[in-house]
PLY file of the C-alpha trace (Angstrom):
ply
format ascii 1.0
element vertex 205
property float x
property float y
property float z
element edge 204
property int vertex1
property int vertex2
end_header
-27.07 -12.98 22.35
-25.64 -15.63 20.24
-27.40 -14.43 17.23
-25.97 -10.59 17.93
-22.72 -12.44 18.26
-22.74 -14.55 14.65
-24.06 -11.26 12.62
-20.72 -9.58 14.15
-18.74 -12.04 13.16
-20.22 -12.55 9.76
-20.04 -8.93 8.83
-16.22 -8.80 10.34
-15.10 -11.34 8.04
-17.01 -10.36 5.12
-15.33 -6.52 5.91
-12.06 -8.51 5.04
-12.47 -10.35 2.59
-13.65 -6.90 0.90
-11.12 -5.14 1.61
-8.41 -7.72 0.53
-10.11 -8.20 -2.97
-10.19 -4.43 -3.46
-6.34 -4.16 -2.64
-5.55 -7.10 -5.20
-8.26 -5.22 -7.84
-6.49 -1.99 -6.97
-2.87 -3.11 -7.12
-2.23 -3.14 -10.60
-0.82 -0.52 -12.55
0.12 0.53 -16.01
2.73 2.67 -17.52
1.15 3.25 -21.01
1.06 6.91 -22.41
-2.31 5.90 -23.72
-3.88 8.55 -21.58
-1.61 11.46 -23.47
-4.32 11.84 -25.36
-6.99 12.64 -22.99
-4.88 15.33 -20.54
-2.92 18.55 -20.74
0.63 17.05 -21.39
2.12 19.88 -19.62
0.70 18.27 -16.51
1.99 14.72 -16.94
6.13 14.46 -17.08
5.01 10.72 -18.43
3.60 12.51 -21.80
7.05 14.31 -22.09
10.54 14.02 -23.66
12.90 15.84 -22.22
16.33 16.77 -23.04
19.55 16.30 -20.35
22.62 17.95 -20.84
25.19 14.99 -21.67
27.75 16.14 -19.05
25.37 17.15 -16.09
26.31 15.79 -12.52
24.21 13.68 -10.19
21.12 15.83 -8.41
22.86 18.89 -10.24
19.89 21.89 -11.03
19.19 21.83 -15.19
16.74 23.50 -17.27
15.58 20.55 -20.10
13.80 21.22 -23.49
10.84 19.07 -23.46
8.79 18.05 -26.16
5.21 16.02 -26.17
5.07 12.78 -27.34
2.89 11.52 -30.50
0.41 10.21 -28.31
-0.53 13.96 -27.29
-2.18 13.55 -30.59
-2.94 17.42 -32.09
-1.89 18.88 -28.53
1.98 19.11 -28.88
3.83 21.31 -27.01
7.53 23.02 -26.49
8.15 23.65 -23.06
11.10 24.35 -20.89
11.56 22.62 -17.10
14.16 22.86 -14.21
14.30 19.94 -12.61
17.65 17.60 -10.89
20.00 15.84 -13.31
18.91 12.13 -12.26
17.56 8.78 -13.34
13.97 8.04 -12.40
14.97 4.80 -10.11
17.37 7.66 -7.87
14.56 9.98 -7.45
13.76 10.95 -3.53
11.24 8.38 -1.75
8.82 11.38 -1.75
8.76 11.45 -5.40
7.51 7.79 -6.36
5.14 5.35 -4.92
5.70 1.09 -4.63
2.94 -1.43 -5.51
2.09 -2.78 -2.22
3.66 -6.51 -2.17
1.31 -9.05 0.05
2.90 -12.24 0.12
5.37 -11.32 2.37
5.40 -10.52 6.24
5.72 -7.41 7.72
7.97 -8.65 10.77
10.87 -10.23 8.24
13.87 -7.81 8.43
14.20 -9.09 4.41
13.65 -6.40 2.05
10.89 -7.42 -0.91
11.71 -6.86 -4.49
8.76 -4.33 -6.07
7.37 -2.08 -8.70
7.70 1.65 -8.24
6.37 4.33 -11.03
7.59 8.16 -10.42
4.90 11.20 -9.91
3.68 12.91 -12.84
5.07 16.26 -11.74
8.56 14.55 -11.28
10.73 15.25 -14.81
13.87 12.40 -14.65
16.08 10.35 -17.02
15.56 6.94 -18.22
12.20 4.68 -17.39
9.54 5.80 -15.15
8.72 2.96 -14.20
11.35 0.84 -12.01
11.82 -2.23 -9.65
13.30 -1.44 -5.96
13.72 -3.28 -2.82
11.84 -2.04 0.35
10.23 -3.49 3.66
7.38 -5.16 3.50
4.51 -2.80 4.86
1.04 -3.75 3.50
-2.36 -3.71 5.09
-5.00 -6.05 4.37
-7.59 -3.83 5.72
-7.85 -5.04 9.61
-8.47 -2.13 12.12
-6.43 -2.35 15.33
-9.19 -0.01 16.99
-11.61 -2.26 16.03
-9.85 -5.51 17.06
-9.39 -3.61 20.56
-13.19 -2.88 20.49
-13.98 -6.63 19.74
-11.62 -7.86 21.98
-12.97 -5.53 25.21
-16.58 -6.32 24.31
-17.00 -9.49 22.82
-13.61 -10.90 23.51
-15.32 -13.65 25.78
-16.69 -15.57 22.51
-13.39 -15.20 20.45
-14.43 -12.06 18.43
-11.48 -10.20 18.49
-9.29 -13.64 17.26
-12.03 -14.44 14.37
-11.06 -11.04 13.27
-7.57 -11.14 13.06
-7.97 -14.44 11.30
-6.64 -16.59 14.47
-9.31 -19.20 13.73
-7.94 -22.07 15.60
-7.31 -20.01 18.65
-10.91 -18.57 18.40
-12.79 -21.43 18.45
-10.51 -22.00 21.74
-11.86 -18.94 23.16
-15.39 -19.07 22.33
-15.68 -22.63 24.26
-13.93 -21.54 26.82
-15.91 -18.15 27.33
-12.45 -16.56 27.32
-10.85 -18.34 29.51
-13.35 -17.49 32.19
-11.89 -14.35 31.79
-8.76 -14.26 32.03
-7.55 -15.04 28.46
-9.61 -11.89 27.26
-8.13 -9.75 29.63
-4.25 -10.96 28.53
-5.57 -10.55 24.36
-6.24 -7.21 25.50
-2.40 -6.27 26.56
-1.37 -8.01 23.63
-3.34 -6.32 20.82
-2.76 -3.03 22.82
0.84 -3.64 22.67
0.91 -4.89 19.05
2.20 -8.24 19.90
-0.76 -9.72 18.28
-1.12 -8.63 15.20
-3.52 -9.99 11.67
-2.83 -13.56 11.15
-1.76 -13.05 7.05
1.72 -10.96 8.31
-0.04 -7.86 7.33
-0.15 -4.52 9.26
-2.76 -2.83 11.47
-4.50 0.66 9.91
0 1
1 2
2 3
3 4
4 5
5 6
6 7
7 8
8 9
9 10
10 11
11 12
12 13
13 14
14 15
15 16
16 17
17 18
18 19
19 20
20 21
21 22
22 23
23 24
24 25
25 26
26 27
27 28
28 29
29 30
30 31
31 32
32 33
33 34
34 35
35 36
36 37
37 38
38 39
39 40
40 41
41 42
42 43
43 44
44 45
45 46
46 47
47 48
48 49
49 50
50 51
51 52
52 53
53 54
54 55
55 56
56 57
57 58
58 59
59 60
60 61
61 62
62 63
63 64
64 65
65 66
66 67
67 68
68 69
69 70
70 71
71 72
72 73
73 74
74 75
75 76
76 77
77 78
78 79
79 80
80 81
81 82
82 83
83 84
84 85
85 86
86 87
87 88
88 89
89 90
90 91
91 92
92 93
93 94
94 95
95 96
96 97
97 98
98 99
99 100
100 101
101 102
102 103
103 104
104 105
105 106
106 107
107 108
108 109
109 110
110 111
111 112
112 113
113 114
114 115
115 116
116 117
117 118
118 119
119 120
120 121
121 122
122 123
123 124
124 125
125 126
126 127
127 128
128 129
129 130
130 131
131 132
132 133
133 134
134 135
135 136
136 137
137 138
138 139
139 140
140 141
141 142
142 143
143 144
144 145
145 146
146 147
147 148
148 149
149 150
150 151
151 152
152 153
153 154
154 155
155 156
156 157
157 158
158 159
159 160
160 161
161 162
162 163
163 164
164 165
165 166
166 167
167 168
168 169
169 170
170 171
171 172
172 173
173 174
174 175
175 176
176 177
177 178
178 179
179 180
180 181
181 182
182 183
183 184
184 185
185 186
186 187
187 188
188 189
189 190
190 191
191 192
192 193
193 194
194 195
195 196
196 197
197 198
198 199
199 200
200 201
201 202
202 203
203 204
């Protein structure tokens, strides 16, 4: 049993620790129009410049004349677009995505200063790329199904708190089989209700 236990343990951390290094390989991002070259500029607003109308009003309909940039290489192009008279940094929520920021927690009310880049099908004024403030909401990777799982099955030796990265509590737990019982049965309520949640601050998937 106690050998079942530490390979469950060992492969619930190591899940993790995987996960965490993938978001922080993942996370970066570049705004280079190196790629130009390799893709139909027509598909990629990035490989464009286009044209505003000098007096056009906030999120006003325009047609732009949009040209490809010299990094298209021998695929220029001439092509016409409607799109909404706006900077990039005012374009909808649905149109750009944020770097996920991880050294903050996701129960501050602060809002966290990050990098957001535009779609490719979005056509706008000014940089693609901008900073913006938004809540913290990141994931490190931790499953609350699974931590419910641990918790009901194995919650006696501290599984469910090794998970979450409650270490200190854990080792609590796993000497005290649970608490004779009872402590499992209240870390069940609480990661059912959410109130215990991934020791870095980060967010169940």
């Amino acid at each position: 049993m106690c050998k079942v236990f530490c390979t469950l343990l060992f492969l619930c951390v190591l899940e993790v620790s995987s996960n965490r290094l993938s978001s922080v390989v993942n996370g970066g991002r570049t705004n280079s129009r190196a790629h130009c070259a390799r893709i139909d500029c027509q598909l990629d607003a990035a490989c464009l410049s286009c044209k505003f109308p000098s007096d056009c009003q906030l999120d006003e309909p325009v047609q732009v004349n949009c040209t490809s940039v010299k990094e298209c290489g021998s695929n220029q192009i001439s092509t016409r677009r409607e799109t909404f008279c706006r900077y990039c940094w005012q374009s909808s929520p649905s149109d750009f995505d944020c770097l996920p920021q991880s050294n903050c927690s996701t129960t501050s009310s602060q809002l966290v200063l990050t990098e957001c880049t535009v779609h490719p099908n979005v056509i706008c004024k000014g940089r693609r790329t901008f900073n913006r403030r938004v809540r913290c909401n990141w994931s490190s990777g931790i499953s609350w199904a699974k931590a419910m799982f641990l918790s009901v099955t194995l919650g006696g030796f501290g599984a469910d708190r090794f998970y979450l990265g409650l270490w200190k509590s854990a080792i609590g737990k796993l000497f005290s089989f649970g608490g004779l019982g009872i402590w499992t049965i209240v870390d069940v309520v609480l990661i059912a209700t959410g109130y215990i949640r991934p020791a870095d601050g980060s967010l169940y998937i």
